[in-house]
C-alpha positions in Angstrom: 18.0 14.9 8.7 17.8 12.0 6.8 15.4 11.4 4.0 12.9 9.4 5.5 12.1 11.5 8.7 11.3 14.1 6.5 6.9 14.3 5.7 5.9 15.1 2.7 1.9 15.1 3.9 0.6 15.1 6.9 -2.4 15.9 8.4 -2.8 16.7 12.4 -6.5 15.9 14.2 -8.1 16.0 10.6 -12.1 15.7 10.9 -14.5 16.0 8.1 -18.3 15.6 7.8 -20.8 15.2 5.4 -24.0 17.6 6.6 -24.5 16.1 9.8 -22.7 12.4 9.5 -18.7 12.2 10.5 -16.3 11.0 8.0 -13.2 11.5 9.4 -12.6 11.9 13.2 -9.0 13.5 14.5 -6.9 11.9 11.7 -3.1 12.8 11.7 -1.4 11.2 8.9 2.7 11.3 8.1 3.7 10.1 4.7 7.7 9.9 4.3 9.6 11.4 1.6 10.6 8.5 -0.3 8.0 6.4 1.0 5.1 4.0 -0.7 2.5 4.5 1.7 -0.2 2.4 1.8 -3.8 4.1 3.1 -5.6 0.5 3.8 -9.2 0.2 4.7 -12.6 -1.4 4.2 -14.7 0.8 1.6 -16.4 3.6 3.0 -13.4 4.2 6.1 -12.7 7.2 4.6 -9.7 6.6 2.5 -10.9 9.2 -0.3 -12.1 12.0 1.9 -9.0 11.8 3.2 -7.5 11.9 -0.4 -9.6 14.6 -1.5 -8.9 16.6 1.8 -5.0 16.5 0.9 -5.6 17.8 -2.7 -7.7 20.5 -1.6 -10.8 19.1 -3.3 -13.0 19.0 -0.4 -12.1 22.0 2.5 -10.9 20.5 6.1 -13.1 22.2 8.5 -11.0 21.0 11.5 -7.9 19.6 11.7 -4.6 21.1 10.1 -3.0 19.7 6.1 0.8 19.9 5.5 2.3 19.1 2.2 6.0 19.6 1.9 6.1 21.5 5.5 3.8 24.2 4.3 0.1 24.8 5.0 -2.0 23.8 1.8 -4.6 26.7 2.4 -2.0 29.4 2.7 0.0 27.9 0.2 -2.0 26.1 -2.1 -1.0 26.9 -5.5 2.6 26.6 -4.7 2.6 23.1 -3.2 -0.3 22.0 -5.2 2.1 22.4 -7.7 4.6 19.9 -6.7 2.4 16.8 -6.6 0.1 14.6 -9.2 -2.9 12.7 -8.5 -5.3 10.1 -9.9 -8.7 10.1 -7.9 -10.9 6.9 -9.1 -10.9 6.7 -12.3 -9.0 9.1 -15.0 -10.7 11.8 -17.4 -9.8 11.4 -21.1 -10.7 12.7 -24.5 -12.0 9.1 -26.1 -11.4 10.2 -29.4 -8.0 11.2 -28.8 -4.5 9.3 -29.0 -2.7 8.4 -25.9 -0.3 11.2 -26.8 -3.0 13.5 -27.7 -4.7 13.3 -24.1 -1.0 14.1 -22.6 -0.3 16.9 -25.1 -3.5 19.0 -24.1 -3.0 18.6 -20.5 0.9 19.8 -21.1 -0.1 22.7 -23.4 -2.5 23.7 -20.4 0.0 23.7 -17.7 2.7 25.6 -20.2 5.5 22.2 -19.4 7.9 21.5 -21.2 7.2 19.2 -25.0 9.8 16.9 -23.9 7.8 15.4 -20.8 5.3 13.6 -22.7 7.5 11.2 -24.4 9.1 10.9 -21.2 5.6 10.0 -18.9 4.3 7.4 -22.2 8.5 5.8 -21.6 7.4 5.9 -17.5 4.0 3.7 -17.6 5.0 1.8 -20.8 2.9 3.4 -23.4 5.2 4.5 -26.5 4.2 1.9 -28.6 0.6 2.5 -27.9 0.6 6.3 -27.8 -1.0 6.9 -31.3 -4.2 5.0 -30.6 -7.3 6.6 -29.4 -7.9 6.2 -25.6 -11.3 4.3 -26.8 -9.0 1.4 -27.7 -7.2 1.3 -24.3 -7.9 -1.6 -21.8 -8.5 -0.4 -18.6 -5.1 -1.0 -17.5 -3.6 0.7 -19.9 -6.6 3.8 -19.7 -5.4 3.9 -15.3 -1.9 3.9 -17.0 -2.4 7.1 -18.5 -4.1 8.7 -16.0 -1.1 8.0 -14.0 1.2 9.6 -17.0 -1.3 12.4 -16.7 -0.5 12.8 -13.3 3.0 12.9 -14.2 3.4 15.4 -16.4 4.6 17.9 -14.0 7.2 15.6 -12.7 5.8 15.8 -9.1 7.9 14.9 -5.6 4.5 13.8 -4.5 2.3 10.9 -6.3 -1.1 10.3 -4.7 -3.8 7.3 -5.9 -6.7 6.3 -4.9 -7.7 2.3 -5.7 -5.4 2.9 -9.0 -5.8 -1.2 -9.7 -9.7 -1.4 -8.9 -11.0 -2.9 -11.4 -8.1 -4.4 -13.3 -7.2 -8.0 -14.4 -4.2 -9.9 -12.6 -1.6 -9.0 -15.8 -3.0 -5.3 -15.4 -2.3 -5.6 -11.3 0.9 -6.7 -11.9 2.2 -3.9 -14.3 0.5 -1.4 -12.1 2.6 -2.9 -9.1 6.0 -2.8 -11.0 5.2 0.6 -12.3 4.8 2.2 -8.7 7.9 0.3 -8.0 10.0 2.1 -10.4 8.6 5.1 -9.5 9.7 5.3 -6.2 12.8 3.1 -6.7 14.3 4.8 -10.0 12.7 8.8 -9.9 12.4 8.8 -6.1 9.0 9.5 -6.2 6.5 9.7 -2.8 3.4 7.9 -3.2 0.7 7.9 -1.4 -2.1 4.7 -2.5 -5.2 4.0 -0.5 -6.4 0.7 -1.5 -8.2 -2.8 0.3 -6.3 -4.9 -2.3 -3.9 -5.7 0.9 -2.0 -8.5 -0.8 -0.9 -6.0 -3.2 0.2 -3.1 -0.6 2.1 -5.2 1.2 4.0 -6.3 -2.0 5.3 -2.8 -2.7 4.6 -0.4 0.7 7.3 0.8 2.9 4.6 2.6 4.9 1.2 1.7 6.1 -1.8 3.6 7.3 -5.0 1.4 8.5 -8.0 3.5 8.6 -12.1 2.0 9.8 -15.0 4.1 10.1 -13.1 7.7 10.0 -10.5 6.8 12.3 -6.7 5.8 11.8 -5.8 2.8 13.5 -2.4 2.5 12.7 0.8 3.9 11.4 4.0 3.0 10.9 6.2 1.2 8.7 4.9 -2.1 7.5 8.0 -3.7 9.5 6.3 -1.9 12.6 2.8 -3.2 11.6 4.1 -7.1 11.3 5.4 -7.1 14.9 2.7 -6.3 16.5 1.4 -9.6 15.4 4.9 -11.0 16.9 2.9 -12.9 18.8 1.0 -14.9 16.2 4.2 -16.0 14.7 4.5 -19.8 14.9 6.3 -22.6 13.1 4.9 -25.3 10.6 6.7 -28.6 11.2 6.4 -31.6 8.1 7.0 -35.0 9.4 5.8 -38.6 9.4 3.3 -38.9 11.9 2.9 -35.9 13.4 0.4 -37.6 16.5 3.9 -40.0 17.0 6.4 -36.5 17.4 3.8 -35.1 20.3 3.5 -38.7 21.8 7.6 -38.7 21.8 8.6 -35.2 22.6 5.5 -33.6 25.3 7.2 -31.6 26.9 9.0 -29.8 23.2 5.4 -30.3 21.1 2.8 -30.6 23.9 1.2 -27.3 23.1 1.2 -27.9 19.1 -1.4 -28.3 17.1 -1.7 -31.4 14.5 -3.5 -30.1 11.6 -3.1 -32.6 9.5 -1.8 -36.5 9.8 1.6 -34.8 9.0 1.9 -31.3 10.0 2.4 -29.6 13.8 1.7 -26.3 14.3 3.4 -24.5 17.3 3.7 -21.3 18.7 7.4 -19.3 17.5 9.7 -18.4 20.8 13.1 -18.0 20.0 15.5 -19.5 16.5 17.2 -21.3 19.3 14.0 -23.2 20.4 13.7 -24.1 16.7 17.2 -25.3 16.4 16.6 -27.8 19.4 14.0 -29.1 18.2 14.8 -30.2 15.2 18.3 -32.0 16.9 15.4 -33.5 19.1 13.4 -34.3 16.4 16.1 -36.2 14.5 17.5 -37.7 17.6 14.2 -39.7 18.1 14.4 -41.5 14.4 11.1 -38.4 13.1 11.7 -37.9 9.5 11.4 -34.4 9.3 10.6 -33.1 5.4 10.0 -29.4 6.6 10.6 -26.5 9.2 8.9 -22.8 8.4 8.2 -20.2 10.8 5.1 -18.3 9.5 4.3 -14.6 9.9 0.8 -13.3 9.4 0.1 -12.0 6.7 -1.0 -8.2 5.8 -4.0 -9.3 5.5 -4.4 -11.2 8.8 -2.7 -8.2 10.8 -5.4 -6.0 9.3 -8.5 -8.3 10.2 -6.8 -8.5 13.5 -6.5 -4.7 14.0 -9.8 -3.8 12.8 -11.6 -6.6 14.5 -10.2 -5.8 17.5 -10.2 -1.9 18.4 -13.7 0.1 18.7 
């Protein structure tokens, strides 16, 4: 069975409510070992419920949760065990040194000393690990929480909105961190966030959840084609009304956008090829030929615009 095809979490027909008002409604995740999966949604879908749900934080009154194949309420300490988590924002002693914060939790869980110089190496805190946490920027304070959540060296990593908040240099280390993590220690990490241009920078997976109920999942590969459709190419030339005029039947559906620029719907890379030959062949300078894909983020206004 190869890596992938093997869950790590999942839920089956998961529904949650809050007194009398629905959260979640028949939601059956699969995260992939291996896997960064992104959990994407507007606020308030019910991307932490969900989180919460997996941890065993909040009970699931209907529905099933699997972590490593095994049933979290029969076997909650034991798989419990095997994963880490940072749920908003993390819990630390102010007063206390970076290294400080990691050696109580470590004491706590009885782990071995040499794992906190080993999570402050992970998340790129040695150098800072004998200041108090008051000193930390926020970056660096979610970066701890995240070596707090490491301690244990889990199989598992979850996070929920771990850059909320942060500023683009603080984005960008939290992105090559997660990165690492799955890349060099084979982490799984599960990361609900609505930062989409981020997810789609580092996920393999992708889950798209709106008002309680998952939309889609699949691989972000998966998620892209079924927005095939929208695919179209970008042409930069001369006189883009004078390329129309010359080739109808090739550009008669395009779009000018701009004195210079056709925009055209993508059918095949043979299509494409001809039409540059044909573009040439009638004297067109051509300064440019793209196909575009939408983006995450137009997939995901798409989806959710689109489905009840």
């Amino acid at each position: 069975m190869s890596t992938s095809s093997i869950l790590l979490a999942e839920t089956q027909q998961l529904s949650f409510r809050f007194g009398a008002t629905p959260i979640l409604h028949e939601v059956s995740l699969a995260v992939p070992a291996a896997s960064i999966y992104g959990f994407l949604g507007p606020n308030g879908a019910g991307k932490s419920t969900t989180l919460r749900v997996l941890l065993g934080l909040l009970p699931a009154p209907a529905g099933t949760v699997r972590l490593f194949g095994q049933d979290l309420v029969r076997q909650r300490e034991a798989v419990l065990s095997r994963v880490g988590a940072l749920i908003e924002n993390p819990s630390l002693y102010d007063h206390l040194t970076g290294r400080e914060n990691l050696e109580v939790t470590r004491r706590l869980r009885r782990l071995p000393a040499a794992r906190t110089a080993a999570v402050l190496e992970l998340v790129g805190l040695t150098a800072d690990a004998h200041r108090p946490a008051r000193q930390y920027s926020l970056g660096m304070r979610q970066r701890l929480g995240i070596a707090l959540a490491l301690l244990p060296d889990p199989e598992l990593l979850i996070l929920d909105e771990p850059t909320n908040g942060l500023d683009p240099n603080g984005i960008i280390d939290m992105r090559e961190l997660l990165l690492r993590l799955q890349r060099e220690q084979g982490k799984t990490i599960l990361i609900s966030s609505h930062l989409l241009s981020e997810i789609e920078r580092v996920a393999t997976h992708v889950g798209v959840i709106r008002e309680g109920k998952l939309l889609f999942q699949g691989s972000l590969a998966d998620l892209q084609l079924r927005q095939a459709d929208q695919a179209h190419i970008v042409i930069e030339t001369q006189d883009a009304a004078a390329c129309r005029q010359l080739l109808p039947a090739e550009l008669g559906e395009a779009r000018v956008t701009a004195p210079g620029t056709l925009h055209l719907p993508f059918r095949t890379p043979e299509r494409v090829a001809a039409l540059v030959q044909q573009l040439v062949a009638a004297g067109q300078p051509l300064y440019q030929i793209a196909c575009r894909q939408p983006s995450l983020e137009e997939t995901f206004l798409h989806l959710t615009a689109t489905r009840s």
